[in-house]
C-alpha positions as CSV (number, residue, x, y, z in Angstrom):
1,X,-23.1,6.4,11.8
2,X,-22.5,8.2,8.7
3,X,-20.6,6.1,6.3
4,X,-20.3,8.5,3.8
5,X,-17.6,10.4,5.5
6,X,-13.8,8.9,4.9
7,X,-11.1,9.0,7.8
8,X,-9.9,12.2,5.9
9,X,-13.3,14.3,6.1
10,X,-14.0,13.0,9.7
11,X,-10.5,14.5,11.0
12,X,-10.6,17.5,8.7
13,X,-13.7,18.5,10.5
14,X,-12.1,17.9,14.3
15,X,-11.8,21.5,15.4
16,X,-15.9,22.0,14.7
17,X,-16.9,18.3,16.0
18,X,-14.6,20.0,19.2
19,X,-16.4,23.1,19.7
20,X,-19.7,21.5,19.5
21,X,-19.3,18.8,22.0
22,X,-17.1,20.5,24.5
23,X,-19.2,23.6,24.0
24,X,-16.0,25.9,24.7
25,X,-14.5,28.1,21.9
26,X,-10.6,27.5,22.8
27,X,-9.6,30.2,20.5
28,X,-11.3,32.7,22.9
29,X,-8.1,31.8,25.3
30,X,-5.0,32.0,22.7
31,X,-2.5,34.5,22.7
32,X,1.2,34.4,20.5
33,X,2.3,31.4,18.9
34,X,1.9,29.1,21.6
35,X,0.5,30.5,24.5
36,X,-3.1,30.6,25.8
37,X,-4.4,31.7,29.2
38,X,-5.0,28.3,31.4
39,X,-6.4,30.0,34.2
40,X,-9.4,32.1,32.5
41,X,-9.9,28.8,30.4
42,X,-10.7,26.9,33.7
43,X,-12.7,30.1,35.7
44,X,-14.8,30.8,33.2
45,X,-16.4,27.4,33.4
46,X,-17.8,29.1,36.5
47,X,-16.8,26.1,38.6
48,X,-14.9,26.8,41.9
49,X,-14.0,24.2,44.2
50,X,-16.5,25.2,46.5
51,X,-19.3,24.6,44.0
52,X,-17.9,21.4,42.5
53,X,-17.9,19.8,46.1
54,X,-21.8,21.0,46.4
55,X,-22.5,19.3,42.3
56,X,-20.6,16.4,43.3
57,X,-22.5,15.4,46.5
58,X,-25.9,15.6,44.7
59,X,-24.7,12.5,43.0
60,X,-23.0,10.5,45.8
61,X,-19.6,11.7,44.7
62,X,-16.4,12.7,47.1
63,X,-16.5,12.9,50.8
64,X,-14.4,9.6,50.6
65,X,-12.5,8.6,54.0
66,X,-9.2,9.2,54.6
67,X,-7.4,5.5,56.0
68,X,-4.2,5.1,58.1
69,X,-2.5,2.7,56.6
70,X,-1.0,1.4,60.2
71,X,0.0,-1.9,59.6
72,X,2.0,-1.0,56.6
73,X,2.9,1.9,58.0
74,X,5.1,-0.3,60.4
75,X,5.9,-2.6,57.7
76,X,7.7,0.4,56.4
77,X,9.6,0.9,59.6
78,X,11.0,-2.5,59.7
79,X,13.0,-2.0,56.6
80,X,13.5,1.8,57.1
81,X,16.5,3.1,59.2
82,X,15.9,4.3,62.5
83,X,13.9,7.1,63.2
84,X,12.3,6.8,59.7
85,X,9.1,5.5,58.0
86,X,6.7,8.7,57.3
87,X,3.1,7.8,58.4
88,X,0.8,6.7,55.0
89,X,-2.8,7.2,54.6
90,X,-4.9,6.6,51.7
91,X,-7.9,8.5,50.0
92,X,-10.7,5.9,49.7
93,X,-12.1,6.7,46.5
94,X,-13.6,3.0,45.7
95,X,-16.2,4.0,47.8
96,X,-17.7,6.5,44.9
97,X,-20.5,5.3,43.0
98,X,-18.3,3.2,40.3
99,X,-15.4,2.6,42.6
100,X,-13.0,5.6,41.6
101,X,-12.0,8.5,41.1
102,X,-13.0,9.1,37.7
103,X,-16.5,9.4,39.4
104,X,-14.9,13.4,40.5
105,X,-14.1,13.5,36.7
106,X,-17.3,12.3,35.1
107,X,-19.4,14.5,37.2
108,X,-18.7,17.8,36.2
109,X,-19.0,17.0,32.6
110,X,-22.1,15.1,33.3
111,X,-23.7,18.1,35.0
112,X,-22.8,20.3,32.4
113,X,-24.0,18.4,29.6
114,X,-27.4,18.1,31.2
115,X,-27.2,21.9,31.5
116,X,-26.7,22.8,28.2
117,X,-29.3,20.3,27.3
118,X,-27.2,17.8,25.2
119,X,-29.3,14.2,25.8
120,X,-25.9,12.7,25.5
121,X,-22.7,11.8,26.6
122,X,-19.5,10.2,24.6
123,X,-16.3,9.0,26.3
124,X,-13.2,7.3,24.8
125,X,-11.6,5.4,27.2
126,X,-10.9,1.7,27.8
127,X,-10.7,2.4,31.6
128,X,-12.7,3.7,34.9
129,X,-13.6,6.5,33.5
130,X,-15.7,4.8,31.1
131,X,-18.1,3.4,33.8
132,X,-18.1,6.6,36.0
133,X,-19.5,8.6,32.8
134,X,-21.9,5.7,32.1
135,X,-22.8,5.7,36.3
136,X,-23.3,9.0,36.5
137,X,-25.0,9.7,33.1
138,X,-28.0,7.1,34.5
139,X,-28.1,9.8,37.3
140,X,-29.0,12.3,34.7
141,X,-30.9,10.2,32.9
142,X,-29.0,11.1,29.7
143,X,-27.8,8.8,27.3
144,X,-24.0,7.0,27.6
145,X,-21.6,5.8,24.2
146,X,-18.1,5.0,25.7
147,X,-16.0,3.9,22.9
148,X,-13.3,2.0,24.3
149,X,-9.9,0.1,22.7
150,X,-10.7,-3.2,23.9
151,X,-9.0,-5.7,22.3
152,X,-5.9,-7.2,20.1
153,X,-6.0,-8.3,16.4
154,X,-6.5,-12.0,17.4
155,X,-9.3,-10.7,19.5
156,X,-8.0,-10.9,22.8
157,X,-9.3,-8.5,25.5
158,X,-7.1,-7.8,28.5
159,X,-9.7,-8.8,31.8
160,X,-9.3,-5.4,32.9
161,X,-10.9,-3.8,30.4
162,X,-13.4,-6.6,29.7
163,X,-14.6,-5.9,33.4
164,X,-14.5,-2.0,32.6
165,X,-17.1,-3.2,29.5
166,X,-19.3,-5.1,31.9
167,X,-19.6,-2.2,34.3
168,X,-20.3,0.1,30.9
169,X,-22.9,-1.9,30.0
170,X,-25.0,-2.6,33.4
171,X,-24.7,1.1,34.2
172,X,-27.1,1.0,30.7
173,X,-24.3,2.8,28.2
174,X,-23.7,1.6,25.1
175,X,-20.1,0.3,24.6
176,X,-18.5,0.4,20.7
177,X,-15.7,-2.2,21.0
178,X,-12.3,-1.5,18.5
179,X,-9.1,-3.3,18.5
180,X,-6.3,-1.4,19.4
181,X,-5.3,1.3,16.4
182,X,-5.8,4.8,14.7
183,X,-9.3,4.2,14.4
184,X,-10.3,4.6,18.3
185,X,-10.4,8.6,17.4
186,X,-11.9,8.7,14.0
187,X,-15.1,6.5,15.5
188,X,-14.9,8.6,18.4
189,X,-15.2,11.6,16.0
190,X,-17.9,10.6,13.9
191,X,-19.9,9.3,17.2
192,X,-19.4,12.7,18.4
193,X,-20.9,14.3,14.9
194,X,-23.2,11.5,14.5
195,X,-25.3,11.8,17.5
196,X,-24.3,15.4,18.6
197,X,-23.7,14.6,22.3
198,X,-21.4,16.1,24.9
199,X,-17.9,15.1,24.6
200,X,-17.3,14.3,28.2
201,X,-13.6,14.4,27.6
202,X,-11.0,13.4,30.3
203,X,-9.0,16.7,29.4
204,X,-11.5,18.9,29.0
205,X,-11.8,21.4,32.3
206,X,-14.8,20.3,33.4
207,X,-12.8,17.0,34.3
208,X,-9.9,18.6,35.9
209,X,-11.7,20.7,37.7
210,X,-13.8,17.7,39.3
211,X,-10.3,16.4,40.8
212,X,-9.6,19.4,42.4
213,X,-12.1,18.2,45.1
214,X,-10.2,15.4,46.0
215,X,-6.8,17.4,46.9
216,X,-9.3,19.6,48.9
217,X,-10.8,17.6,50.9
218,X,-8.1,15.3,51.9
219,X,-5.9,18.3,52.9
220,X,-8.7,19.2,55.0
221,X,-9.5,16.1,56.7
222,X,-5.9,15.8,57.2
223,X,-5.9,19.1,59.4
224,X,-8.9,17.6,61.0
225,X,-7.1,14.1,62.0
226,X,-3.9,15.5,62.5
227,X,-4.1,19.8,62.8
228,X,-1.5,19.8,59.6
229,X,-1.5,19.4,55.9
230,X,0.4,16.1,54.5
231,X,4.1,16.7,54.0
232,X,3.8,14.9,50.7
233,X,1.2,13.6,48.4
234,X,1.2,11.1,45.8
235,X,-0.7,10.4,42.7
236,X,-0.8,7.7,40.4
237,X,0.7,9.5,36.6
238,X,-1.1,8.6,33.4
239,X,-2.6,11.5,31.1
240,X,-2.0,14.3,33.8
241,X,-5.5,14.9,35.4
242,X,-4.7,13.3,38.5
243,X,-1.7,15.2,39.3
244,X,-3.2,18.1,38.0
245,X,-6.4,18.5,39.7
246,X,-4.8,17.2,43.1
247,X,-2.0,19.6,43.1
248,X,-4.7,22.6,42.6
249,X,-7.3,21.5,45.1
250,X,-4.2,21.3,47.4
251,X,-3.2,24.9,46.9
252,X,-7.0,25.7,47.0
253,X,-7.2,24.0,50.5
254,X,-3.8,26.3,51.6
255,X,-1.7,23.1,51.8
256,X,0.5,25.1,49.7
257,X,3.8,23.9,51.0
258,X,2.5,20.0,50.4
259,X,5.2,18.2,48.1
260,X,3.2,16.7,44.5
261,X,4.7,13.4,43.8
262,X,4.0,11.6,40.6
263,X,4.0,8.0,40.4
264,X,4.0,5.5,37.2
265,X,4.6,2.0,36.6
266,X,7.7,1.7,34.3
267,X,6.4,0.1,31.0
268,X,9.1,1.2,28.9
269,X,9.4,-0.2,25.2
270,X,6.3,-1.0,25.3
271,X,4.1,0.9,22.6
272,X,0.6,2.0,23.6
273,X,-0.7,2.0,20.0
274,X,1.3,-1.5,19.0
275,X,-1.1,-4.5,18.8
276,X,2.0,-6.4,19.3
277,X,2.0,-4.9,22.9
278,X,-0.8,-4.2,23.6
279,X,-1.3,-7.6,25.6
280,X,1.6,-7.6,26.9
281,X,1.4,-4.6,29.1
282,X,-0.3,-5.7,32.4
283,X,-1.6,-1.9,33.3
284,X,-3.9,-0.2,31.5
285,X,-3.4,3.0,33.0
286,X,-1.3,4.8,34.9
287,X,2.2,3.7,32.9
288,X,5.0,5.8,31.2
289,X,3.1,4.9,28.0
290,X,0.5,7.8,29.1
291,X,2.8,9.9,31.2
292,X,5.5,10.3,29.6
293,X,4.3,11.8,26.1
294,X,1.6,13.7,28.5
295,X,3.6,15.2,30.6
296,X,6.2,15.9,28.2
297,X,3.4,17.1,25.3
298,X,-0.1,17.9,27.3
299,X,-2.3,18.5,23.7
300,X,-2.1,15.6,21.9
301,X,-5.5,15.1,23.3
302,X,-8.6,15.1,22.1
303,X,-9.8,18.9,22.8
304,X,-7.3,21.5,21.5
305,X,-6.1,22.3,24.7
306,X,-6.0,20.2,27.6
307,X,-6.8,21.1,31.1
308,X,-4.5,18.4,32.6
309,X,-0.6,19.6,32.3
310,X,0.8,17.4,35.2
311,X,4.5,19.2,34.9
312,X,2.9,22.5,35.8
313,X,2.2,20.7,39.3
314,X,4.7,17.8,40.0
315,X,7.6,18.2,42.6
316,X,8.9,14.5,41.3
317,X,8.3,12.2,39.1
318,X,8.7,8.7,39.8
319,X,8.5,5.3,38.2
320,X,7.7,1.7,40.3
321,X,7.8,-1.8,38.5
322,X,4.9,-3.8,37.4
323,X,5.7,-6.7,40.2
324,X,6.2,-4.3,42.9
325,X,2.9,-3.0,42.6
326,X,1.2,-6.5,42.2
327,X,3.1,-7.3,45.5
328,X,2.0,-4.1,47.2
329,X,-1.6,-5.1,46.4
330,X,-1.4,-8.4,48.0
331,X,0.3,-6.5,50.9
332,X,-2.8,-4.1,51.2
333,X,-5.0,-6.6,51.5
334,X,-3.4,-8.6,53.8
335,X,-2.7,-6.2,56.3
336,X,-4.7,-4.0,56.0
337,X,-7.9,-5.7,54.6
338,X,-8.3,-3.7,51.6
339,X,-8.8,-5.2,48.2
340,X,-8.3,-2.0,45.8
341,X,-7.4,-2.1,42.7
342,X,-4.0,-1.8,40.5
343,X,-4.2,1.6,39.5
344,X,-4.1,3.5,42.7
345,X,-1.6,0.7,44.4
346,X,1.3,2.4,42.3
347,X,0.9,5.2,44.2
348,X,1.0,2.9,47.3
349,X,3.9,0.9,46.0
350,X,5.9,4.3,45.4
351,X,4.7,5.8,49.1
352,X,6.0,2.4,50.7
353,X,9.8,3.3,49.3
354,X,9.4,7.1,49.6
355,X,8.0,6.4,53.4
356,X,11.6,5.1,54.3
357,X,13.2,8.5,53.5
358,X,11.0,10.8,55.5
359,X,11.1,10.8,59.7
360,X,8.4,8.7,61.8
361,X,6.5,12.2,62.2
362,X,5.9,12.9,58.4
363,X,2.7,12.0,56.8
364,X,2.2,10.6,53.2
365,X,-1.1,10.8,51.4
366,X,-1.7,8.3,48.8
367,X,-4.5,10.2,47.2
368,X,-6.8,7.3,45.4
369,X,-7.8,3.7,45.4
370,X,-9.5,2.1,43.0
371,X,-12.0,-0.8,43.3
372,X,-11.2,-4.2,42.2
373,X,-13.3,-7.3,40.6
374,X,-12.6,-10.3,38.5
375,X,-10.8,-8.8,35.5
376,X,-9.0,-6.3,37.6
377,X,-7.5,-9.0,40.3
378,X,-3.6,-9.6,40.2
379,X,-4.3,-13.2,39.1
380,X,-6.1,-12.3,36.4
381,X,-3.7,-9.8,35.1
382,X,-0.6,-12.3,35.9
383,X,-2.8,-15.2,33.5
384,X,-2.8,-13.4,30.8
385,X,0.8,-12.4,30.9
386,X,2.2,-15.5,31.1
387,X,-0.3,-16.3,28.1
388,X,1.2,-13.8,26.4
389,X,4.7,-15.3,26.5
390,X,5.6,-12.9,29.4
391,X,7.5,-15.0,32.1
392,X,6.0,-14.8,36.1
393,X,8.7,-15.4,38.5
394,X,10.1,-14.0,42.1
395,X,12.9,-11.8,42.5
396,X,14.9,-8.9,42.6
397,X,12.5,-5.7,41.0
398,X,15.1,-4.3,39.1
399,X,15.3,-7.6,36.6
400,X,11.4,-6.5,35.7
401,X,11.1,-6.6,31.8
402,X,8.2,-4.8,30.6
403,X,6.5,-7.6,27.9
404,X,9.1,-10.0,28.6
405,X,9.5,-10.9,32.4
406,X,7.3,-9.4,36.0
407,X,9.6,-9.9,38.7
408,X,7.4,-9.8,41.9
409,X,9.6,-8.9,44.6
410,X,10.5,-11.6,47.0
411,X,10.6,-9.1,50.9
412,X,9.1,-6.0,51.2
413,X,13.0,-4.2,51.5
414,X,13.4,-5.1,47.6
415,X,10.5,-2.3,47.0
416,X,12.3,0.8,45.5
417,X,11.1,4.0,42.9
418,X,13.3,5.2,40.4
419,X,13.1,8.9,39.6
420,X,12.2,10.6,36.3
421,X,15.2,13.2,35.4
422,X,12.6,16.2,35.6
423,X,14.8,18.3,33.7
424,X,15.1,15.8,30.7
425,X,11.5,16.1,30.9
426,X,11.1,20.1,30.6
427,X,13.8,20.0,27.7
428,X,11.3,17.1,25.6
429,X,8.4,19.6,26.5
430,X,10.1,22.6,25.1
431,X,11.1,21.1,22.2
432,X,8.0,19.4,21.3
433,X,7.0,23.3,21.7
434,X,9.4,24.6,19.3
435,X,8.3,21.8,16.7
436,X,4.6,22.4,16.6
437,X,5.3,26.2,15.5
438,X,4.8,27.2,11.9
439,X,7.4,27.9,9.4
440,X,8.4,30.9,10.4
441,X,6.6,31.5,13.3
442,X,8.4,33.6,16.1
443,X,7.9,33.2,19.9
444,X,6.9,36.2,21.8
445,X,7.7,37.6,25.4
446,X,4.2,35.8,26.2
447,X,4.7,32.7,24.6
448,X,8.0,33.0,26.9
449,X,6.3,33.2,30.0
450,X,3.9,30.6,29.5
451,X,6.5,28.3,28.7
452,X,8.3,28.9,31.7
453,X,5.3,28.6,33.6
454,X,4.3,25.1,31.4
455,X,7.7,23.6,32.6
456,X,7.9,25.0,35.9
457,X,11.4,27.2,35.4
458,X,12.0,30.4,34.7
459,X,12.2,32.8,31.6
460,X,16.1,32.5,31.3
461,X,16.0,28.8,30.9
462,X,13.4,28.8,28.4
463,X,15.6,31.2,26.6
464,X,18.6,29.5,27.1
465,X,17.0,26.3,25.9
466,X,15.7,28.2,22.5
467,X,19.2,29.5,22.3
468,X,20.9,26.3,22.4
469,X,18.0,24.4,20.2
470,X,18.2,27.1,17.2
């Protein structure tokens, strides 16, 4: 790499390095002082869903099975009052080629770059979406650079992400290794500049758009099992792409009346960026530490606008413990013979409380799993806690102490969510909004409406809001 260029140069130049790698000039798409229009951004990729599902196929990716969950189903009903217990299925995604999702999210971007011509790919990311780059970059036989935040000041490496390295690497990418810090984006940066490859970015469209397949098809094979659409669908919450492209590809498949349900673990005090902490959160995705500044700021990614903006979608927003989903995990595979992975079982863990509110008739979609291995197993998570310092022990849920104490619950009754205050949500977006404007800087009637439409309200309460902020 260049090591002529300071931290200062590298980041001054962002908005070029951006436009090169993502190949999309955002400033085509803004409009007033905020506002920019999200729906030409993500046609004119020329992507419909349609089309994604016909890229996606070439490469082994989507057409996952749809699962019953029956056994836990009745689980559910043993704890639930009479009369309730909502039926729960589950989108397979472990079976694409890297074992999730992120294969949906990797393709699109990967297909694009090798239209272009770009002989390259770069992802930051210390999770799946690291190795479902890498997988399907050795489908286009272009080159793979994932640069991931791996590890702590004293060197220790969370298994999770160490397995997510190993999968990196025998999928032939090259993995750059940092400790946790500022400097994951500046190397990202000058990779990007350095090699002039495709910046297969999580919240770029391309990767949103490669979601919306998997709300698609599983409201379609849900009217094919059962002649209706779910009554309620639930996605694991970290950076917003999940919600995001699910709720779409839901509205594209006409299950329009389908409620979006966002679930995260509750890692709260914890600090993503801390290298105190960083150990001593046992999740590496899907926790408030990602959902909450996304859903409540969207572009603090790493494209000027991102493609993901979860509260546009989400009809709640709810938050599980870290035990609860460890014991839901255990529960999966015991009844039901599936060993899946963490991320997706906080959906799961969520979908077993929410179950017990909805009648025997209702059907629940829990729409990803995620496949597991060494580093990604329960135990191995659970090791390094309590090496950590973090105390392991049986209980009630509600003691859980993120980086202090993982209460696994003790019956399946003690499993419970706790719900996000949407509104308090919408008020932190909008005034993050009013914060990034310029000195100066007056909203107009179109900066209006897209805010209402950002926070999912109406133009009065974003004026009322303003109002009561200035």
């Amino acid at each position: 790499m260049t090591e002529t260029l300071s931290y200062n140069e590298i980041m001054s130049q962002q908005a070029e390095i951006m436009k090169q790698s993502v190949g999309i000039d955002y400033s085509r798409y803004e409009s007033g002082a905020l506002a920019f229009d999200y729906e030409r951004l993500m046609a004119d990729t020329g992507y419909d869903v349609e089309t994604a599902c016909v890229i996606q196929s070439e490469t082994a990716v989507g057409n996952t099975p749809l699962i019953e969950l029956k056994n836990i189903t009745e689980l559910v009903r043993t704890v639930a009052r009479p009369g309730k217990g909502a039926r729960i299925f589950v989108k397979d995604e472990a079976a694409n080629p890297s074992g999730s999702f992120k294969d949906r999210r990797a393709s699109l971007s990967v297909h694009e770059a090798k239209k272009k011509n770009y002989s390259g790919v770069v992802a930051a990311t210390s999770g799946n979406y690291g190795a479902a780059v890498a997988s399907q970059a050795a489908k286009a036989g272009l080159r793979c650079i994932v640069v991931q935040e791996a590890f702590d000041s004293q060197g220790i490496a969370q298994p999770e992400i160490a397995e997510k390295t190993r999968a990196c690497e025998a999928y032939g990418a090259e993995v750059i290794r940092l400790s946790v810090g500022p400097e994951l984006f500046y190397v990202f940066l000058r990779v990007l500049k350095d090699t002039g490859y495709f910046n297969a970015s999580l919240y770029s469209p391309y990767s949103v758009l490669g979601i919306e397949t998997l709300g698609y098809e599983l409201a379609l094979q849900m009217q094919e099992k059962s002649a209706v659409f779910p009554d309620v669908v639930i996605a694991t919450h970290a950076g917003g792409g999940n919600v995001t492209g699910t709720a779409r590809g839901l509205r594209k498949a006409g299950a329009v009346d389908t409620r979006v349900i966002a679930a995260s673990v509750d890692l709260s005090g914890l600090h993503m960026a801390s290298d105190h902490d960083f150990n001593r959160k046992s999740f590496t995705t899907g926790h408030t530490g990602f959902s909450m500044p996304f859903t409540c700021w969207p572009d603090r990614a790493d494209v000027p606008r991102n493609a993901a903006r979860a509260l546009r979608y989400m009809d709640r927003f709810v938050t599980v413990t870290q035990g609860e989903v460890f014991y839901i995990t255990q529960v999966l595979a015991e009844l039901e013979g599936l060993q899946r992975g963490p991320a997706g079982n906080t959906s799961l863990a969520a979908a077993f409380a929410i179950a017990q509110e909805l009648d025997e008739e209702q059907i629940i979609v829990v729409q990803e799993t995620e496949y597991t291995g060494a580093g990604k197993h329960p135990i191995a998570q659970l090791n390094l806690a309590k090496q950590m310092g973090v105390k392991v022990q049986r209980g009630e849920p509600g003691d859980n102490r993120p980086g202090q104490r993982i209460v696994i619950p003790e019956q399946p009754s003690q499993i419970s969510v706790t719900d996000v205050e949407l509104d308090q949500v919408r008020r932190s977006y909008l005034h993050h909004a009013i914060e990034s404007l310029s000195e100066g800087e007056r909203l107009s009637d179109v900066d209006i409406d897209f805010l209402a439409a950002e926070t999912r309200s109406s133009k009065t309460y974003v004026r009322e809001f303003i109002d009561e902020l200035c």
